[in-house]
Structure formats: C-alpha cells, structure tokens
DRENDO-1510 file (C-alpha; in Angstrom, 1 decimal, always signed):
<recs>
REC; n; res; u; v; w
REC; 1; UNK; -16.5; -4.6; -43.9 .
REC; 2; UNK; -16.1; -2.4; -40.7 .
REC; 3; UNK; -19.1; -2.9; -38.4 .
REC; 4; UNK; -21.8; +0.0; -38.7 .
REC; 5; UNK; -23.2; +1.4; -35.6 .
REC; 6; UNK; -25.1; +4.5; -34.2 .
REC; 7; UNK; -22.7; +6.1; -31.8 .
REC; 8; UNK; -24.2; +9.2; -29.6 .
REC; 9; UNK; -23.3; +11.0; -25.9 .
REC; 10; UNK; -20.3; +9.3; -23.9 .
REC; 11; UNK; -19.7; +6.4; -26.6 .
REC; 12; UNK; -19.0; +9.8; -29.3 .
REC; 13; UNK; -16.8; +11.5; -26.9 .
REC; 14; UNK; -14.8; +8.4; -25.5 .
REC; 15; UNK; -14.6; +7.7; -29.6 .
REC; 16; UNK; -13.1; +11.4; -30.2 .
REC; 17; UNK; -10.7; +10.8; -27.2 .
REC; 18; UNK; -9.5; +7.6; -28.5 .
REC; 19; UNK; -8.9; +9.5; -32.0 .
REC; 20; UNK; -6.8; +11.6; -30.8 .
REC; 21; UNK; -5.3; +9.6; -28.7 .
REC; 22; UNK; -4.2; +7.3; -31.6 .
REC; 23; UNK; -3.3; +10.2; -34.5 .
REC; 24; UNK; -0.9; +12.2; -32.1 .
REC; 25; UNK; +1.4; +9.4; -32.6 .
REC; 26; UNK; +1.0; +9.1; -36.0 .
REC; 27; UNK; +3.3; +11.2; -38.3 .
REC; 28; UNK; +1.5; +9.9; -41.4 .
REC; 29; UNK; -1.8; +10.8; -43.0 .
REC; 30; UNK; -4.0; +7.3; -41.6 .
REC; 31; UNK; -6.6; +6.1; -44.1 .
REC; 32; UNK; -10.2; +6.8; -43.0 .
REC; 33; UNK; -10.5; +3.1; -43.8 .
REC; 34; UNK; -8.2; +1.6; -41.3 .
REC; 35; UNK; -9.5; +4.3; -38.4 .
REC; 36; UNK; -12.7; +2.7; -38.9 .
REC; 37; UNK; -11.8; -0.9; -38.7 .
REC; 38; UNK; -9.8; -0.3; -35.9 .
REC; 39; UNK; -12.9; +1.0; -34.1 .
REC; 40; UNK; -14.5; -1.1; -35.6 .
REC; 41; UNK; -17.3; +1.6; -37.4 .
REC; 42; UNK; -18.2; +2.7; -40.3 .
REC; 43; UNK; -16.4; +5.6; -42.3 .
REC; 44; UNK; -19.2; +8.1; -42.3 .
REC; 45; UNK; -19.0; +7.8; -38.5 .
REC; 46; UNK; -15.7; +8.6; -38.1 .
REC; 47; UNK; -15.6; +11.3; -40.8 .
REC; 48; UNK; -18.2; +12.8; -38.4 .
REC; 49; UNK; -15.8; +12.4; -34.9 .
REC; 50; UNK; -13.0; +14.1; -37.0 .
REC; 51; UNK; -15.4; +17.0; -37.9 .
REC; 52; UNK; -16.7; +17.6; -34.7 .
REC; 53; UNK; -13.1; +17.4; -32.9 .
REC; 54; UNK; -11.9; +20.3; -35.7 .
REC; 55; UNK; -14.3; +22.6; -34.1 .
REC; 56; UNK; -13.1; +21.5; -30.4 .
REC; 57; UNK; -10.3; +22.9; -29.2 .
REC; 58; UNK; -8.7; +25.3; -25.7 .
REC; 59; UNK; -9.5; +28.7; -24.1 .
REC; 60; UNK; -11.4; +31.0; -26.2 .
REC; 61; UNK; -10.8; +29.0; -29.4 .
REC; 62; UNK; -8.2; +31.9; -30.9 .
REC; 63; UNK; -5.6; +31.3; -33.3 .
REC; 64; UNK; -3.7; +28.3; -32.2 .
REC; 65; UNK; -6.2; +26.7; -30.0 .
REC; 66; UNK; -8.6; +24.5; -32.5 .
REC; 67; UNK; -7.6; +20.8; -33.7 .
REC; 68; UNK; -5.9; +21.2; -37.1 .
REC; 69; UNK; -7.5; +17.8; -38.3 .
REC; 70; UNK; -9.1; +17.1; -40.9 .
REC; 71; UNK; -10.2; +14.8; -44.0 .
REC; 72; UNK; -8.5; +15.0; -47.4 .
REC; 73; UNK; -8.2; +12.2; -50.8 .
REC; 74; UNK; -4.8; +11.4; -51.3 .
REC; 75; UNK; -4.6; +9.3; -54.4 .
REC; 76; UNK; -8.7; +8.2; -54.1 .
REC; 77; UNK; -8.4; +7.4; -50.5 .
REC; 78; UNK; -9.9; +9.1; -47.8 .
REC; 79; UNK; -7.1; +9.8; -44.9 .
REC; 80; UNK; -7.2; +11.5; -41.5 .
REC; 81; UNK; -4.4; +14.4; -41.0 .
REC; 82; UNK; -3.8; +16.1; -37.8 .
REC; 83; UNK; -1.2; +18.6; -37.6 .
REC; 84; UNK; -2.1; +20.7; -34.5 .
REC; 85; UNK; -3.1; +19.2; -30.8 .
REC; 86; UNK; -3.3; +22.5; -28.6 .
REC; 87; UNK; -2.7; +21.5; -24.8 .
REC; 88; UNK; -2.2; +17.6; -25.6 .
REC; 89; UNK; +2.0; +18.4; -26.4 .
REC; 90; UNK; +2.1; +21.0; -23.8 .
REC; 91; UNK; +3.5; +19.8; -20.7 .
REC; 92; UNK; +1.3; +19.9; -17.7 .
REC; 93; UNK; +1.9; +22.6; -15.4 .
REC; 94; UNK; +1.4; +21.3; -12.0 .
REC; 95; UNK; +2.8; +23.1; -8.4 .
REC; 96; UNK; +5.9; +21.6; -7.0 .
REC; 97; UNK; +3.6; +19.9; -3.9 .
REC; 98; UNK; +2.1; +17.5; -6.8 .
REC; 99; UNK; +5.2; +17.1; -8.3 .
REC; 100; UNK; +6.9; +16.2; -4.9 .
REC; 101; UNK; +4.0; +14.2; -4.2 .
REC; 102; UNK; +4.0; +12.0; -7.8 .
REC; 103; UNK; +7.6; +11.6; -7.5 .
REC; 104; UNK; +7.7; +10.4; -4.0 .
REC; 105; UNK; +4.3; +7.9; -5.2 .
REC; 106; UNK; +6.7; +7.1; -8.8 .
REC; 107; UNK; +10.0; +5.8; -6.7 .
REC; 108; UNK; +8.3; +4.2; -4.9 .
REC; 109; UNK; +6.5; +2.3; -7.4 .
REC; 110; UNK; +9.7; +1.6; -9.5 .
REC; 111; UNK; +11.7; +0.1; -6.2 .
REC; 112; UNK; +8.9; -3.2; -5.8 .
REC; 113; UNK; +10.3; -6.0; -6.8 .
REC; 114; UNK; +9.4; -7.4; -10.1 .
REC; 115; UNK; +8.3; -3.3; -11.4 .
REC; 116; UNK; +10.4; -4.0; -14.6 .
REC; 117; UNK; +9.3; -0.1; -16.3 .
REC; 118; UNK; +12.2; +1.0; -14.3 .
REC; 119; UNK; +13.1; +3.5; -17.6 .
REC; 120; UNK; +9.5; +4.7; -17.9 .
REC; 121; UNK; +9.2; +5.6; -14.5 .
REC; 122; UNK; +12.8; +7.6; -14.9 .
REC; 123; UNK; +10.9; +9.2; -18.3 .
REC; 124; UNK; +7.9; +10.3; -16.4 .
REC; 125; UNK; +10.2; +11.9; -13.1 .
REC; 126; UNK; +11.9; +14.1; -16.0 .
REC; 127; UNK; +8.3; +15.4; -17.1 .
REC; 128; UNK; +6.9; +16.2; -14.2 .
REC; 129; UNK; +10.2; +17.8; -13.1 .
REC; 130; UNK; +9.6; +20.2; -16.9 .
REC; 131; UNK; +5.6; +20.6; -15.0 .
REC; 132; UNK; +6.0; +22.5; -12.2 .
REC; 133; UNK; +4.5; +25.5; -12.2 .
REC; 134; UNK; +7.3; +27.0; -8.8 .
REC; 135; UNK; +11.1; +27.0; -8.9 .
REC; 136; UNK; +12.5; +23.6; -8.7 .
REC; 137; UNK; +11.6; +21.1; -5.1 .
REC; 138; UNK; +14.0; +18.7; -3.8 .
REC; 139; UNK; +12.7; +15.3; -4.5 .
REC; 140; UNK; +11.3; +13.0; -2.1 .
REC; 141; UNK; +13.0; +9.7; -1.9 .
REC; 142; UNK; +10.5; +7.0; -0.6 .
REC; 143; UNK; +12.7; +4.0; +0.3 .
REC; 144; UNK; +11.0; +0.7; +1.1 .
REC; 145; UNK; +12.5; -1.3; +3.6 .
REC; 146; UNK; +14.1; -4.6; +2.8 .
REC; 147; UNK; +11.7; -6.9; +0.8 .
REC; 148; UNK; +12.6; -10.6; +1.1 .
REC; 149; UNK; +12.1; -12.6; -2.9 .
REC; 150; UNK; +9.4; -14.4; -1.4 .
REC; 151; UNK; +7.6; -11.6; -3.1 .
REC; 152; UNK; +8.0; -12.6; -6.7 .
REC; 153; UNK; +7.6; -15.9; -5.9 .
REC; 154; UNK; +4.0; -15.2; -3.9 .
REC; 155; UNK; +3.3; -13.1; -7.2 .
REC; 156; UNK; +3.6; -16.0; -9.5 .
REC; 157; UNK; +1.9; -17.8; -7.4 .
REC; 158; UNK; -1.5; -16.3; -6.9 .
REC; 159; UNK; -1.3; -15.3; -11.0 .
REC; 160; UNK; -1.0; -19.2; -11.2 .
REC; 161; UNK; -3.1; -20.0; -8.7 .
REC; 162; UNK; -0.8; -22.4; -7.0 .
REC; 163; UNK; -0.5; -23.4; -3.6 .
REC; 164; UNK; +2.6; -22.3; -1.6 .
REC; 165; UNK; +4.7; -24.3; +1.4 .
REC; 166; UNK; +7.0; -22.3; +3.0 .
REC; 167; UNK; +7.8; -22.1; +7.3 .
REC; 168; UNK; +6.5; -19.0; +9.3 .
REC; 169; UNK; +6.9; -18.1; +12.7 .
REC; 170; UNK; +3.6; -16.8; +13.8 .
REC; 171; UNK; +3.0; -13.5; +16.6 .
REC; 172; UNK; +3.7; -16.5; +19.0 .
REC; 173; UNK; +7.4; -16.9; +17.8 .
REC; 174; UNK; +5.9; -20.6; +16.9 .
REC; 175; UNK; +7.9; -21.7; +13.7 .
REC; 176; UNK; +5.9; -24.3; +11.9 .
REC; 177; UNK; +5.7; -25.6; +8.5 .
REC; 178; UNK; +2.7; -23.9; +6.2 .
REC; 179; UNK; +0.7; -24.9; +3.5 .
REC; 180; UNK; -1.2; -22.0; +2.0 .
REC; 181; UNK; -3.5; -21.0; -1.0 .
REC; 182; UNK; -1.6; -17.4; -1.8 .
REC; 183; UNK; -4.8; -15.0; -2.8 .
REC; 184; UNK; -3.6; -11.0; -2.5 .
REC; 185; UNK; -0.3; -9.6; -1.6 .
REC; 186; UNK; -0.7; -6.5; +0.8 .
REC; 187; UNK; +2.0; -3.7; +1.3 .
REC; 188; UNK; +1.4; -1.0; +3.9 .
REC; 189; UNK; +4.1; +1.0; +5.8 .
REC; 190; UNK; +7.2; -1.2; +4.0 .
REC; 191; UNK; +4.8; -4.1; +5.6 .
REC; 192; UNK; +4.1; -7.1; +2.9 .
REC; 193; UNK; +1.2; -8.9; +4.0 .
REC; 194; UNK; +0.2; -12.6; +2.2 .
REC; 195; UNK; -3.2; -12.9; +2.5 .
REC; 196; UNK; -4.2; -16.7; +1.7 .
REC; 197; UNK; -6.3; -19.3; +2.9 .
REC; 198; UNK; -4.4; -21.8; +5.3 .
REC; 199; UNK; -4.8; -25.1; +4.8 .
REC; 200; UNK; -4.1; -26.2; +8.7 .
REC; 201; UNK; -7.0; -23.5; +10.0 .
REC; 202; UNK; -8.9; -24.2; +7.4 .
REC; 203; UNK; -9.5; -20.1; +7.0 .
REC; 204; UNK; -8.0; -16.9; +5.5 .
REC; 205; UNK; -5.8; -15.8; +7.3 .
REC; 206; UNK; -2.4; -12.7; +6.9 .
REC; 207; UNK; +1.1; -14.0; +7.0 .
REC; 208; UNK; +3.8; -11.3; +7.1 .
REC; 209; UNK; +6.2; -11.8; +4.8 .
REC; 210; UNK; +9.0; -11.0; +7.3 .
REC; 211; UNK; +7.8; -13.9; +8.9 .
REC; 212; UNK; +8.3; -16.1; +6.1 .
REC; 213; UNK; +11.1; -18.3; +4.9 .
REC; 214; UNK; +11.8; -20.8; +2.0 .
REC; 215; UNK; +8.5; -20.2; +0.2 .
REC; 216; UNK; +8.1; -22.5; -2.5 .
REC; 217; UNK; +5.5; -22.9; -5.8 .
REC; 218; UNK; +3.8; -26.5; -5.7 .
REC; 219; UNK; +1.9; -28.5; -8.5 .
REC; 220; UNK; -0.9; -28.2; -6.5 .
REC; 221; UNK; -4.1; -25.8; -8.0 .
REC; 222; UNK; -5.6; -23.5; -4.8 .
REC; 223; UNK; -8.8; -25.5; -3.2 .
REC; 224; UNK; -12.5; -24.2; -3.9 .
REC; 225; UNK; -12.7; -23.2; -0.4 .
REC; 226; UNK; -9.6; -20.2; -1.5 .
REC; 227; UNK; -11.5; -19.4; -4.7 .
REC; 228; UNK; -14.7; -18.3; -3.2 .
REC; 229; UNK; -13.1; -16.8; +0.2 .
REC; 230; UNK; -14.3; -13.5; +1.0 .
REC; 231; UNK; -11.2; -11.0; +1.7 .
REC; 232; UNK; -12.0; -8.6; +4.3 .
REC; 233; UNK; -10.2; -5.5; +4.3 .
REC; 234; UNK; -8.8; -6.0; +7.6 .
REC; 235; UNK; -5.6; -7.1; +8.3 .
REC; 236; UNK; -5.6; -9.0; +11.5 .
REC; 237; UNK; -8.7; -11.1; +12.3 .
REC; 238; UNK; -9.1; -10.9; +16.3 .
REC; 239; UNK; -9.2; -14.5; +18.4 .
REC; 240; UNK; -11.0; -15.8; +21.7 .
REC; 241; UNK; -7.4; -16.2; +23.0 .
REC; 242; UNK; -5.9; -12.3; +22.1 .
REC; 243; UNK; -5.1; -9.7; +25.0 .
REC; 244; UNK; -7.6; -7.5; +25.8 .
REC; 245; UNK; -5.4; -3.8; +24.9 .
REC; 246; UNK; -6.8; -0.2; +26.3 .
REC; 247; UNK; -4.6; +2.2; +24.1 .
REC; 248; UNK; -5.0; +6.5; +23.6 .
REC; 249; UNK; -4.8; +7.4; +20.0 .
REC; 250; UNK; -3.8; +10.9; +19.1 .
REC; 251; UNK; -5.1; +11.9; +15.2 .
REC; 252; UNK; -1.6; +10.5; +13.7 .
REC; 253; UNK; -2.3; +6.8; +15.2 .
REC; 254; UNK; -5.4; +6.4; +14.2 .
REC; 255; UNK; -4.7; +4.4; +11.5 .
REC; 256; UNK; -4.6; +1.5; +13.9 .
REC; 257; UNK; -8.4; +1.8; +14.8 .
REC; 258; UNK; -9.1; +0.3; +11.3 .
REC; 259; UNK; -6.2; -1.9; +11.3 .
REC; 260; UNK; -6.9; -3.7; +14.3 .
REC; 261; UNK; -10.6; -3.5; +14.1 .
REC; 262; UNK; -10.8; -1.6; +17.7 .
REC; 263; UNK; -13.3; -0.7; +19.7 .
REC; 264; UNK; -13.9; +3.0; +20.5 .
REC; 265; UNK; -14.2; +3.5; +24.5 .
REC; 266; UNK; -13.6; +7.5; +24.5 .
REC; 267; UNK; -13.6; +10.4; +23.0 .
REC; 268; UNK; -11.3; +12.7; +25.3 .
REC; 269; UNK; -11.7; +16.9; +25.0 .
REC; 270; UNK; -8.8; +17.0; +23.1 .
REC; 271; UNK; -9.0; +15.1; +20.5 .
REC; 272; UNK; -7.6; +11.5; +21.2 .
REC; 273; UNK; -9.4; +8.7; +21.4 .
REC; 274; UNK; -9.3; +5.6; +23.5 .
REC; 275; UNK; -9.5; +2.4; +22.2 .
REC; 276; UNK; -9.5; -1.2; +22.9 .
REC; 277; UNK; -7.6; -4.0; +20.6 .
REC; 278; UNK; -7.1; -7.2; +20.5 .
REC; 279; UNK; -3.3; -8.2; +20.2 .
REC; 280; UNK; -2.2; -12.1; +19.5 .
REC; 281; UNK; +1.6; -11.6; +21.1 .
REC; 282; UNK; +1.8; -9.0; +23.6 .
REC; 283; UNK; +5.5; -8.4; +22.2 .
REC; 284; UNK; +4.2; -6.7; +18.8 .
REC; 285; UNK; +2.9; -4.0; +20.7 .
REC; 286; UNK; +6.5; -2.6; +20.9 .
REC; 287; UNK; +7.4; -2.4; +17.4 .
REC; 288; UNK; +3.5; -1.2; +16.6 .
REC; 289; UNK; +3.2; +1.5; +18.7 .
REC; 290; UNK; +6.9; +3.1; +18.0 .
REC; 291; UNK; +5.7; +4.1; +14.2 .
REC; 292; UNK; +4.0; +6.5; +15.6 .
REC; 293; UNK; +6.2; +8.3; +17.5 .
REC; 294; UNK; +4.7; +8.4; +20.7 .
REC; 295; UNK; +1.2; +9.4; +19.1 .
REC; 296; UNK; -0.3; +6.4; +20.7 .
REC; 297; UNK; +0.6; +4.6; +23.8 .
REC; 298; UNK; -0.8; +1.4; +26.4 .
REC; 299; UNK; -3.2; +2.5; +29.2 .
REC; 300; UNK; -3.9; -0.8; +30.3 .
REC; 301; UNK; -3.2; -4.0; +31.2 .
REC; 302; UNK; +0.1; -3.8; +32.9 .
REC; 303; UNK; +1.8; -6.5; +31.4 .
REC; 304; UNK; +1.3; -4.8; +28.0 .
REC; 305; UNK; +3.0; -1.8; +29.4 .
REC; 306; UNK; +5.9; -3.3; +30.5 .
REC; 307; UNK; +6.4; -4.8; +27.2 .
REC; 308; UNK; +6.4; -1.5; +25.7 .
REC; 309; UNK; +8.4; +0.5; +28.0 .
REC; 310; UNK; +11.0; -2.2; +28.1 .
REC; 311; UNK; +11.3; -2.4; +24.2 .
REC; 312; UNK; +11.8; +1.1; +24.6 .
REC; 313; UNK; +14.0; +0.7; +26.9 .
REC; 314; UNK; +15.9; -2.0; +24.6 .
REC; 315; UNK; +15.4; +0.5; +21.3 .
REC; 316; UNK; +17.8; +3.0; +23.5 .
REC; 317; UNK; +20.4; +0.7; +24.6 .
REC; 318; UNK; +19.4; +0.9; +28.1 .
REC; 319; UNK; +19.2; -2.3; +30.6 .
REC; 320; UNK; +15.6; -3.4; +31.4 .
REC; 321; UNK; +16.2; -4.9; +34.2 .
REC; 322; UNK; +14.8; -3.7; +37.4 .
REC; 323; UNK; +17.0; -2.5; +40.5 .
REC; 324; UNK; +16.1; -5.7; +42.2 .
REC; 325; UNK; +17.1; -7.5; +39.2 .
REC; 326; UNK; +20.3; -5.9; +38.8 .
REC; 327; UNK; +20.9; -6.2; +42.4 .
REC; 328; UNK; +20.9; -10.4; +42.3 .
</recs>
C-alpha cells in the first residue's frame, strides 16, 4: 500500500510541481494508483494536488490559460488526464543578451573533456535560438584552450579516490616526480587547476595541469590526512620564500586580488588599486599580467619589472637584450 501522509505549504507545491512535471510526458491517461506509489502517498492526496492544479493556471486565468487535468474512471480505475499545460510547452521568450550569454556558457560546457551530452547541449542551443524575444544574435563561440587527458584521468581519480603519480615542473621550472591524493579539479580562464594533497609537503597544495605529465591512477586509496583537508578557495597558498610584488590594479584586474590573496596598500582617486602579492617564480608574472591587457602592471621591485617588460618584449618579437648587451 502507498504510504499515507499529511502533505501542506512547500511539500504540496513541490508535489504539484513534480505532477506536472511527470504527466507532461505522458501521452496516456496514468492510474491515480501508480501517481501515488510513485510519490509514494496516498490517492486521496493526490486526487487533491490534481484538483488544486485544475484551478492554477497563467495570466488572468481566460480561456486557454487553466490546467486541463483532471480525474476520470476508466474501466473502475481512477486515472490522471492532462491535456492542456499553458506556458509549460511555450518556448521561453528570453532577449538575445541571455541567449548570447547561455549559448556562450552551453559550448562551453559541451567542449570539457569527458561532457558526453554533446547532442543535448546541440538540442538546448536550437531552443534558446526559437527564445529570443529580438531578431536573431551571432553566437558566441567560447573556445577553451588546449586541455591535456590528464583531465579524465584526474576525474576518475578523485571519483575513485585514488592516489595519482605523475611529474610536474613546479613555478621554479623544477621537474620532479609527484605523488598526490587528487581532491577537486579547478578550471578558471582555460586554466585546470588539480587541487590535492601532496604526499612530499605533506599539505594541499594546486598543481596546474599544464604543468603535468604522465599522470597515472595507482592501487593506492587517498590517506586520511586528504579526506579531512580543508580546501580553501584560494588558488595559490603564499610562502616565506615568495617575492614581495607592489602591482596597480585597474577594475578589470582585480580578479587577481582574490586570486593571489593580496594585500590592499592604496586606493588611488581614480579608481585603481594598489596591491602587494606574493609570487613563487618571478617569471609567471609575465604571462599573468598580459590577460589583462595592460589593466594591471609591476610598480616595484625592479627585477619583477624587467621580467615583465622583457616577456613583453619576447611576446613582440623584439630582442631583450640591452644596448650594452648587444654591443659585446
């Protein structure tokens, strides 16, 4: 027998929600019966939902704009018949900024490796392009850059809960071999990030998946210190030995505040902050700072300075070398 319970406020509502949800794709008449075991109620109270959702309905509840649905016997048994879903078969009518913006977020989603609804993703693109409420937008093709396999592999891994080996060169250019307890993959601005506890630091710490080579699924079940690790949300975890980085933000780089945990030193009149980092390898300053296109750039010390002007420089094609240097 179906289980009988007293169902009022939010529980009624998500019940009604559910309902619907199920009959719309259902072309037959469903027996009250097997509505109620699959909610696992009893028949009066489901009799009830379908009553109350016959009065429900959109705008000013005119002709076409109530639930047809209702409760007929058909050959002794009691079945559930709905015939009319105003608003629930319309197609949404959304402007064509959130339909750029949900196609942009939707190829996105269907280009990480391992996404395997490849053809739902193509469905949904084709219903939002029916859902705009302004002449048709050209779409937005978000392309993320080249992800190494590592990151199925990393996947399987922290669903398994298995230790990984692989070799990574650190922000030193140190290439070592690894042993690591894979916990939560990371991706932000076509960056993967591997967040997993490191068996030779004996901490949590972020490996960069462009960084990594050969990764490889052992036998070996992640250690209790990696099962009760508290992840932070910040990506790089400053050290005693890090450079000491004064930078000015403008609005568009601020993202790096939070990234690299900085320390606010200014506000300036107009607008821009200054800040102070902490940066493991003076020589990802370069590639950091030109995401943002000029938006932030080194104040101090120096030798971070000439790191960045002469990646510049490189990024150009243009010698670094200085005229005393070119001279020898």
């Amino acid at each position: 027998m179906p289980k009988k319970t007293k169902i009022s406020g939010s529980d009624k509502y998500n019940l009604m929600l559910a309902l619907v949800g199920h009959l719309v794709h259902t072309d037959e008449p469903t027996p009250l019966s097997e509505l109620a075991t699959r909610f696992k109620l009893s028949e009066p109270e489901v009799e009830d939902a379908v009553r109350i959702i016959s009065f429900s309905g959109v705008g000013k509840y005119g002709g076409g704009e109530l639930f047809d649905i209702y409760v007929e016997d058909f050959d002794g048994e009691k079945t559930v018949v709905l015939t009319s879903n105003p608003a629930i078969d319309d197609v949404p009518r959304i402007s064509a900024r959130q339909v750029a913006a949900l196609s942009a977020g939707l190829n996105y989603l269907a280009q990480i490796p391992g996404f395997e609804q490849k053809s739902e993703i193509q469905e949904l693109l084709g219903i939002l392009a029916q859902g705009s409420t302004s002449d048709p937008v050209a779409t937005i093709d978000v392309i993320p850059g080249s992800v190494d396999s590592d990151v199925l592999i990393l996947r399987k891994a922290i669903a398994e809960q298995r230790r990984i080996t692989c070799v990574y060169r650190n922000a030193k250019d140190e290439t070592a071999s690894r042993k690591i307890d894979p916990l939560l993959l990371v991706s932000k601005d076509d960056v993967w990030t591997l967040r997993g506890y490191c068996l030779k630091n004996q901490e949590v710490r972020a490996f960069r998946l462009d960084r990594m080579q050969k990764a490889q699924i052992t036998d070996t079940p992640i250690c209790q210190e990696a099962l009760t690790a508290e992840l932070t949300e910040e990506i790089y975890i400053p050290k005693d030995s890090d450079f000491d980085v004064l930078l000015e933000l403008e609005p568009e780089s601020f993202s790096i505040i939070g990234d690299y945990q900085a320390q606010t030193v200014a506000e300036l009149a107009n607008g821009n902050l200054r800040v102070r980092i902490k940066v493991g390898n003076l020589n990802t300053l370069g590639p950091l700072l030109a995401r943002y296109g000029g938006s932030a750039k080194v104040l101090e010390p120096q030798q971070a300075k000439a790191v960045v002007r002469d990646f510049a420089l490189s990024a150009l094609g243009e010698s670094t070398a200085t005229d005393d240097q070119a001279a020898e």
